[in-house]
N, C-alpha and C positions, 0 to 999 in steps of 0.2 A: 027237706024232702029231696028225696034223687032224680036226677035228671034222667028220663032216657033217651039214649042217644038215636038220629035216626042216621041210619047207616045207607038208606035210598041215594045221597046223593057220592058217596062211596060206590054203591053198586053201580052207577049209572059211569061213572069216572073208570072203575077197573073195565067194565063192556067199552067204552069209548076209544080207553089206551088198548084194549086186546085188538081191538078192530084196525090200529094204528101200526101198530106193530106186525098184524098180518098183514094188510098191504105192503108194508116196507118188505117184510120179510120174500113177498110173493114175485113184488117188483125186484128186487135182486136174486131172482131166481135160488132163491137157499130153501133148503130143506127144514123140517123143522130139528131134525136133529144135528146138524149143519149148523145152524144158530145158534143153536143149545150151547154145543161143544165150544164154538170158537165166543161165545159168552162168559163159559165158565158154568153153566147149571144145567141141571138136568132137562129132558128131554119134556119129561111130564109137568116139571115146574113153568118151562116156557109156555105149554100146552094149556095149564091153567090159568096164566096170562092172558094167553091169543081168545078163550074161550070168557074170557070177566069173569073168573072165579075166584080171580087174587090178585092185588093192587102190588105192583112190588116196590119197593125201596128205592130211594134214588137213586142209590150205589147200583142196582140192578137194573134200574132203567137206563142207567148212564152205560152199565155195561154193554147192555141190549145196542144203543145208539152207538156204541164202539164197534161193535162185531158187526153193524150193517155200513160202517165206514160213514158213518153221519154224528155231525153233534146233537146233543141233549134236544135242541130245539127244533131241529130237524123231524126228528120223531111224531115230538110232538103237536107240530104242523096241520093243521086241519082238523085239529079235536073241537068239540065243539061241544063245551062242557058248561 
């Protein structure tokens, strides 16, 4: 029989990390396309981020964590998942 998968505790995790990442992003007064650029992804990709409509990658979070001058952990600091 197939399993199905529940994806709530994904949805709760992309809203968490988008909430994380706009504070960071706000506290270093960057733009959102300001972050985008010096990330390496688009504008709307970061957008769906900040808003938990898309969980990204490590590679992308870690990117994200680079472009705000913080490590990986840094970021992720005060989630509360």
């Amino acid at each position: 029989m197939a399993r199905k998968d529940d994806d709530s505790g994904d949805e709760a995790l992309a809203a968490e990390f988008g909430r994380c990442v706009t504070r960071h992003r706000e506290a270093a007064s960057l733009s959102m396309a300001k972050l985008a650029a010096t990330a390496g992804m688009s504008r709307a990709y970061l957008w769906r981020i900040e808003q938990g409509q898309t969980l990204p990658t490590m590679r992308n979070a870690a990117r994200i964590a680079s472009a705000l001058e913080m490590p990986l952990s840094g970021l992720l600091e005060g989630m509360d998942i």
